[in-house]
N, C-alpha and C positions, 0 to 999 in steps of 0.2 A: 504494500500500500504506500508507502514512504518512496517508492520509485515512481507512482504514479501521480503524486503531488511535485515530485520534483519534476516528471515531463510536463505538469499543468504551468510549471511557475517557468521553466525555462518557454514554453512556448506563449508564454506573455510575456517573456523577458525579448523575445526575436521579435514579437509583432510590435511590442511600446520602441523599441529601437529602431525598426524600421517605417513605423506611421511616423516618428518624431523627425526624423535624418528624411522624408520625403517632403514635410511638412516644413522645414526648415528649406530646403531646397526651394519648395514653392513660393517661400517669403522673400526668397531672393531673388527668383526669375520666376517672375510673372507669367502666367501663359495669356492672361486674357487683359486689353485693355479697360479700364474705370472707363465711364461718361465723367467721371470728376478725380480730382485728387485726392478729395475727405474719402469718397468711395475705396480706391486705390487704398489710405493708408490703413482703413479699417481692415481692408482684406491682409496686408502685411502683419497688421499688429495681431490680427488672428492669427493667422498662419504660425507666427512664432509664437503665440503663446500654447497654441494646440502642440506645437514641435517641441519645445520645453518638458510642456507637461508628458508627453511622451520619452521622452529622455529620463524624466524622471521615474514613470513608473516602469519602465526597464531598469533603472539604477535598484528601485526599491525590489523588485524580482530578484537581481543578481543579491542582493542583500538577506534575500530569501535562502536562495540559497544555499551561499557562502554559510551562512550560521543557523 
């Protein structure tokens, strides 16, 4: 059972690290232009805060675990 929670925690540790590192990617090249620039930075300042919070809870999985 303790193998099966560790393939749950490692396979939230792969997908929070890779929705985070696309999401950050996205904040920084843009694929679609705004009608405005308030529009534009709203979608940036998402974008990395979604890529963040994805970084993190991969950090907090690998912390899973590590211990």
């Amino acid at each position: 059972m303790a193998n099966l929670l560790d393939a749950l925690f490692f396979a939230v540790l792969v997908a929070g690290f890779g929705v985070g590192i696309a999401y950050l990617v996205m904040a920084f090249f843009p694929a679609s232009v705004a009608e405005s620039r308030g529009r534009r930075a709203e979608g940036t300042y998402e974008n990395l805060y979604l890529g963040v919070a994805g970084i993190i809870i991969g950090l907090l999985m690998w912390a899973a675990l590590v211990f």
